[in-house]
N, C-alpha and C positions, 0 to 999 in steps of 0.2 A: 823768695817768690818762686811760683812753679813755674812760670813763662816769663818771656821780656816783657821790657815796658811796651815794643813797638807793639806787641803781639795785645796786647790791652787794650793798647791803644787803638789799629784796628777795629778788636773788637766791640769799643767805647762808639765808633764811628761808624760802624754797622748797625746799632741800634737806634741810634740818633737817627738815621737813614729811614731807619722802621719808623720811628717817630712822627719823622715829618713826612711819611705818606698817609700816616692813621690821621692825621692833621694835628697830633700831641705836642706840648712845649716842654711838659714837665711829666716823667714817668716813675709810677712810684711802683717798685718792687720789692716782693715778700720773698720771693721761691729762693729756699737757701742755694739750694744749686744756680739758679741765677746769679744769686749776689757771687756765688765763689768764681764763675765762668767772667763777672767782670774786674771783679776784686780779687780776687783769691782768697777772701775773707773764710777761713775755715774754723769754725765754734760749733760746739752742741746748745745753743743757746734758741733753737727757734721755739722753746717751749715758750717763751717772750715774745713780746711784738718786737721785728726788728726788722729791718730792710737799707733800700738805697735810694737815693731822688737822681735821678737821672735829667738833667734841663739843658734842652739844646742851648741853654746863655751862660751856661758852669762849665769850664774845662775838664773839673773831677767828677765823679760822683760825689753823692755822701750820705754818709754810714752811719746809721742810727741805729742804736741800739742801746741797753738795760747800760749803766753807768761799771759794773763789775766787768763787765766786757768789752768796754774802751778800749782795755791794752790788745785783748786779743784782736783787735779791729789795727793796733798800729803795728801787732808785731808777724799779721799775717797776710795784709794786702798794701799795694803800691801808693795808696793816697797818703796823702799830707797830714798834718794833725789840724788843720783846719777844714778840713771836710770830716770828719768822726768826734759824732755828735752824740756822748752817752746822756741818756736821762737818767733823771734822778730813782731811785728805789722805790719811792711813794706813786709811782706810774703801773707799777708791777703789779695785776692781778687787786686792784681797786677799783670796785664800783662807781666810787666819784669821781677817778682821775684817770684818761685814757691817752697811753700812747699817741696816740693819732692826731689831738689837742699840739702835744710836743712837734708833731710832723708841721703840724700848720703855721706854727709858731716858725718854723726855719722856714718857710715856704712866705711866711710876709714877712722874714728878715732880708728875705733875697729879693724880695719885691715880685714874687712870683704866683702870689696867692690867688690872683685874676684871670692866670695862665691856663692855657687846657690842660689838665690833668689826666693821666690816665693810671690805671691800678690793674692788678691781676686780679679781678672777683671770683673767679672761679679754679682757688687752689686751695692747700690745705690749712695755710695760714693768713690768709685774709678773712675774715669774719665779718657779718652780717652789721657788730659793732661797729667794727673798722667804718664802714660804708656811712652807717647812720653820724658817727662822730665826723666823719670828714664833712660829709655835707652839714651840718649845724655850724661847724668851723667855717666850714668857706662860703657857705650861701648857696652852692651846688653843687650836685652828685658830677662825680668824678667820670669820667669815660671809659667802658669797658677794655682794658686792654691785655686781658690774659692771654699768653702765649707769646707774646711779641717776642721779647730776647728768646724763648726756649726755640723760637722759628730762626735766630738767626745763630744758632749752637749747631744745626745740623750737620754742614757741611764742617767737617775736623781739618784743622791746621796739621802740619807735619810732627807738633811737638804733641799734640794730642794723639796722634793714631800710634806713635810710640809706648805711650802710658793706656793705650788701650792694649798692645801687643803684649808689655810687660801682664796687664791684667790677666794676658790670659796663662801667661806662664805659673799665677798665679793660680786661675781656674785651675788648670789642670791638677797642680800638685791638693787642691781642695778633694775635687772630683775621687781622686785616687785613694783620699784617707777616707773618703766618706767610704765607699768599694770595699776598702780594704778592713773598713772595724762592722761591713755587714757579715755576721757571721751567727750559727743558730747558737744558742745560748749569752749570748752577747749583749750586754743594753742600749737601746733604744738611744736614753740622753749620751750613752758613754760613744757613739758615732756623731752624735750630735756635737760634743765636746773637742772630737777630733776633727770636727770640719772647723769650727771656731778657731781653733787653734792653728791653722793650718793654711786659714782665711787670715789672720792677722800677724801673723808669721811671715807668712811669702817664702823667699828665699835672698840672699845675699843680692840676687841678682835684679831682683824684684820683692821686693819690699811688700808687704800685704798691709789692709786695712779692713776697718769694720763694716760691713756689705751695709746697704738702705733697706733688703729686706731680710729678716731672720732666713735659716737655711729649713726651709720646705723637702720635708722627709718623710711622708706619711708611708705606711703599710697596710694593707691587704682593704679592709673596707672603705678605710681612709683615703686609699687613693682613688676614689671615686669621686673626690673635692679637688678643686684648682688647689687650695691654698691654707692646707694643713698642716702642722709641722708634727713631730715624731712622739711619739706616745712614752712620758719619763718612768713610768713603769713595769713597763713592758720588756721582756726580751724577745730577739728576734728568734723564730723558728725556722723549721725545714719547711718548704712551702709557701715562704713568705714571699709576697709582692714588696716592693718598696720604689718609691717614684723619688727622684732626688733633682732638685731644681735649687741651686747653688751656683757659686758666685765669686770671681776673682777681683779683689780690686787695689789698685794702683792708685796712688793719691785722687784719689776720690773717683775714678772712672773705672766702671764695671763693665765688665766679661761675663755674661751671666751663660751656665748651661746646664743643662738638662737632659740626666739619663735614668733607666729603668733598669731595676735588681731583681733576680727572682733566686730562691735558693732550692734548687731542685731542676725539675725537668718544666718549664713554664708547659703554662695549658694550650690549647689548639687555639680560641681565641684572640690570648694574648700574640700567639706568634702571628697570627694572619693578622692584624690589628698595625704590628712589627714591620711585617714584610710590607704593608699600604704606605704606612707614614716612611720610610725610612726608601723606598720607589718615589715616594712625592718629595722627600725631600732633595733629592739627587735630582729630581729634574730641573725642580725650583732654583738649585744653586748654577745649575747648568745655562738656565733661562736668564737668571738676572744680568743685569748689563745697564750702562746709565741708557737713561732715555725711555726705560721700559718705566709706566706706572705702580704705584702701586698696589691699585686694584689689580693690575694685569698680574702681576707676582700670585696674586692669592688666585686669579682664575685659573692659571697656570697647576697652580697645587691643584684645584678644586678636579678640573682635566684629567689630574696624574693618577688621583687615588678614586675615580669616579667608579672602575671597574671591580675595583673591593667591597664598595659598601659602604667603607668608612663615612661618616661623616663629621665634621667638626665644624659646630655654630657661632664659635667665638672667631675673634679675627688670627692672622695668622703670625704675627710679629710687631715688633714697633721699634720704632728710633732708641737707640744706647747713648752714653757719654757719661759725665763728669754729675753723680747724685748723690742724695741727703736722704736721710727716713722720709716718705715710709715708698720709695720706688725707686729703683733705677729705669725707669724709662722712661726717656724726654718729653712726655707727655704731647708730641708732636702727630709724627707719621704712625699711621696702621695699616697693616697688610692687609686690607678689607676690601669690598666691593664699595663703591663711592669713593674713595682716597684717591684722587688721581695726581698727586705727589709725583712729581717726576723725578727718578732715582738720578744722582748725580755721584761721579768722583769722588771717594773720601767721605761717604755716610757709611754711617753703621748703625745694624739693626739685628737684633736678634730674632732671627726664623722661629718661633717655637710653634710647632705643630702637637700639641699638646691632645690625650684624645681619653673624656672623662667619660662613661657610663654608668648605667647605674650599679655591675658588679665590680668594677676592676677600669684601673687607667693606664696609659705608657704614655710616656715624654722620652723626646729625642730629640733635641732642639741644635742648634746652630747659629751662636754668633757670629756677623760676617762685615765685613770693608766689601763697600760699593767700589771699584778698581775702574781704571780706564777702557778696558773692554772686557769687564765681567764681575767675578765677586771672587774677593780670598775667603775660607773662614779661617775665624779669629784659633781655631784650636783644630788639629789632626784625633780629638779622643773617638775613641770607636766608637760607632753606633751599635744598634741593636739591642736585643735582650743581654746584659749583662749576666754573668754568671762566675761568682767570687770562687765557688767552693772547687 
């Protein structure tokens, strides 16, 4: 296990907490990052319906999932073999037979089928099915409760802000082979290849793993998109832009950051674009501090770079920690106007002031720990216009 039982345990009693202010008895979670932050249940299995019943009247949870993944349910999280519950194969990917039937099934074995239920409905692995079987099974639709546990993930334990540091030790040695294979004549996949490797690698010290989102590398027209990855046919040239938004991760919690490559002399544009975000972001880290919101974080930016021009319509960051495909961000806190999230001790959030037009884009981002009177970032990598050659 990645943590103590106490530390589970805790966090078992944190949501329970959650529970019973939503007025919930019985909580039933999909988000694999959930189940891993109470279980430690770590599988590539969420292509299946699987999850966890969380009942303020059960001690454990319990772990439901495909029958072939039983073992992985006892040989990677703290429960018992009486709370990990595989179903059988003929539940998989059958039109007549649904997962969720099986849910209901241990929900009147426990006598709790009467109980208020609630569900994550709006995440990547709850479906529209899910929904319509639960309610056929129980007589009534479940109670909306997505985001509960990922609300109580924010604030990181001691042993979590560690496995975020290691991540970033990771980020960085990523960051630097992605750098270092931008070169003109050079392939596109063969940089691509060298952040992968680089990312699941780690080092001795820090151990690497496989990121929640592929590594995000587009060039010249391409970085005009948030969310492109690198061209497998292509080599790089002289002149070339390349936006790099990659990712360090440590048993399952990511370090995500974000830097800009140009090979040559970058254009006038690009560098006053440079000089805005990279003034905004210096002030932002200067500004944060618990207590501040975080709207005010992003008016803050919005203040800093008002006198360049720049503008950026997307929000300006979101909550980090412990993720599965297809995100590393807790789906929580955003650095937006309305979030009035009050920053506490020990959050972590990645800054990305990310800034797309329609010819050309730069990323300069900043993962960072919310601290007792300000903010660390998670990495020293240089900012600015990068330049390999």
């Amino acid at each position: 296990m990645e943590f103590s039982l106490q530390e589970y345990s805790q966090r078992l009693a944190k949501v329970k907490k959650s529970m019973e202010a939503k007025g919930l008895d019985t909580l039933l979670i999909s988000d694999p990052s959930n189940m891993h932050w109470l279980t430690g249940y770590d599988g590539w299995s969420f292509y299946v319906h699987q999850g966890l019943l969380v009942a303020l009247d059960l001690n454990e949870p319990i772990w439901w999932g495909r029958g072939m993944d039983g073992n992985g349910a006892k040989i990677t999280t703290w429960l018992s073999a009486d709370s990990i519950r595989p179903y059988a194969d003929d539940y998989v990917q059958n039109p007549l037979k649904h997962p969720m039937s099986f849910v209901a099934d241990i929900l009147r074995e426990k006598g709790l089928e009467k109980k208020k239920l609630g569900c994550e409905w709006d995440n990547y692995w709850f479906t529209g099915k899910c929904l319509e079987v639960l309610n056929q099974q129980l007589g009534y639709l479940p109670i909306e409760a997505t985001g509960l546990v990922n609300w109580c993930r924010l604030v990181k334990s001691p042993t979590e802000i560690s496995y975020l540091k290691k991540a970033s030790i990771v980020c960085t040695k990523v960051m630097d082979a992605a750098v270092n294979a931008i070169r003109p004549g050079l392939k596109e996949r063969a940089a691509a290849a060298a952040v992968y490797s680089a990312c699941v690698l780690g080092t001795d010290e820090a151990p690497g793993d496989h990121p929640a989102i592929f590594p995000i590398m587009p060039s010249n027209e391409r970085t005009t998109c948030a969310h492109l990855g690198w061209d497998p046919s292509r080599d790089y040239q002289m002149g070339d832009l390349v936006l790099l938004e990659l990712c360090g991760v440590h048993k399952r919690y990511h370090c995500p950051l974000s830097r800009t490559v140009f090979l040559g002399d970058p254009p006038k544009k690009l560098k006053h674009i440079s000089d805005a975000v990279l003034d905004g972001v210096s002030k932002v880290l200067d500004f944060i501090k618990p207590g501040v919101t975080a709207e005010e974080v992003e008016a803050k930016w919005r203040e800093a770079i008002k006198s360049y021009g720049v503008v950026k319509p997307s929000r300006l960051g979101y909550s980090i920690g412990a993720s599965y495909v297809p995100d590393w961000g807790e789906r929580t806190v955003s650095l937006r106007p309305g979030d009035k999230t009050i920053l506490e001790p020990n959050m972590a959030f990645h800054l990305m002031p990310g800034i797309w037009e329609d010819d050309l884009g730069f990323e300069s981002s900043e993962p960072f720990l919310v601290t007792q009177d300000g903010c660390q970032p998670l990495t020293n990598y240089k900012r600015g216009i990068l330049s390999p050659l």
